[in-house]
N, C-alpha and C positions, 0 to 999 in steps of 0.2 A: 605469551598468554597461556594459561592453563586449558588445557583439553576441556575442563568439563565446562569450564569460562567459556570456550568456542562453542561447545554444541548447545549449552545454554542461549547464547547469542543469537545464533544461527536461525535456531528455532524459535526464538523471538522473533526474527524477525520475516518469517517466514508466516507466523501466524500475525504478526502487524499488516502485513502484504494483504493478508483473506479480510482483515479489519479493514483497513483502508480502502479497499476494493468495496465490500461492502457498503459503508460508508458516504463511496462515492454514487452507487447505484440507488441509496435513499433519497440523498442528494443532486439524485439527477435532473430533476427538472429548475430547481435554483441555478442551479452552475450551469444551464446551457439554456438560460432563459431568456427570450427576445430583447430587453433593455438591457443598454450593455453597460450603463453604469451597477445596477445591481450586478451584473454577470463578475464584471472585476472587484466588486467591495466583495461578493460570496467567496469567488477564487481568492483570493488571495487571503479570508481569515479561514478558508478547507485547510490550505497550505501552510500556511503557519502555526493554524490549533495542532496540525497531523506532525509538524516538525514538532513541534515542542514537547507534543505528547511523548512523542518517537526517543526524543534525547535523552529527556527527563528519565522515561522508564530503562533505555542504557546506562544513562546513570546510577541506575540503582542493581541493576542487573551484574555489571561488572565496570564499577567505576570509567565510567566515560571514555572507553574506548575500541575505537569504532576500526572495524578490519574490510580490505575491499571486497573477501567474500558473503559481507551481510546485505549487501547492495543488492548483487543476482539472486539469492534467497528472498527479498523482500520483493524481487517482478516478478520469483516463480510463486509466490503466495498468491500475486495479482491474477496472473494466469489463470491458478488451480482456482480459485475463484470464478473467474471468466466461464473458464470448461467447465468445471462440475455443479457451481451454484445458480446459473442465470437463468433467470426465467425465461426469456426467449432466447433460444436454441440457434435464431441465425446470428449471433453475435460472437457466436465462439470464431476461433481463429481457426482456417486452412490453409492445406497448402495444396496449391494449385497444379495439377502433371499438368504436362505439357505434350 
């Protein structure tokens, strides 16, 4: 794959990560809602709208081909979202000394 094809990628999918994280914190109280058949009809078309969007716009990006370092860029997107965007502060991630 071409270089600029990979950092292109990368950062796709790194900025889909901040998207989908997002996304999922609008969507929070559907998806974690007390009736569990809404809770699976909601999860499962998050999951599918967010795949197809996902493929689709690779597809366009650089013909449909998907590399296993676009995976870790797409949790560090989730993350940097986590850490720098959430409204409430105790949901960021620690790590615990000992």
């Amino acid at each position: 794959m071409i270089l600029i094809m990979q950092i292109k990628s990368l950062l796709f999918s790194f900025i889909y990560g901040i998207f989908f994280s997002f996304t999922f914190f609008i969507n929070k109280k559907l998806l974690l809602s007390k009736n569990k058949i809404l809770r699976i009809i909601i999860s499962i078309l998050f999951i599918l709208d967010h795949t197809l969007i996902y493929f689709i716009l690779i597809k366009i990006i650089n013909n449909s081909i998907l590399h296993i370092y676009m995976f870790p860029m797409f949790i560090l997107g989730i993350l940097f979202y986590v850490y720098y965007f959430t409204p409430n502060k105790n949901i960021k991630l620690t790590i615990k000394k000992k």
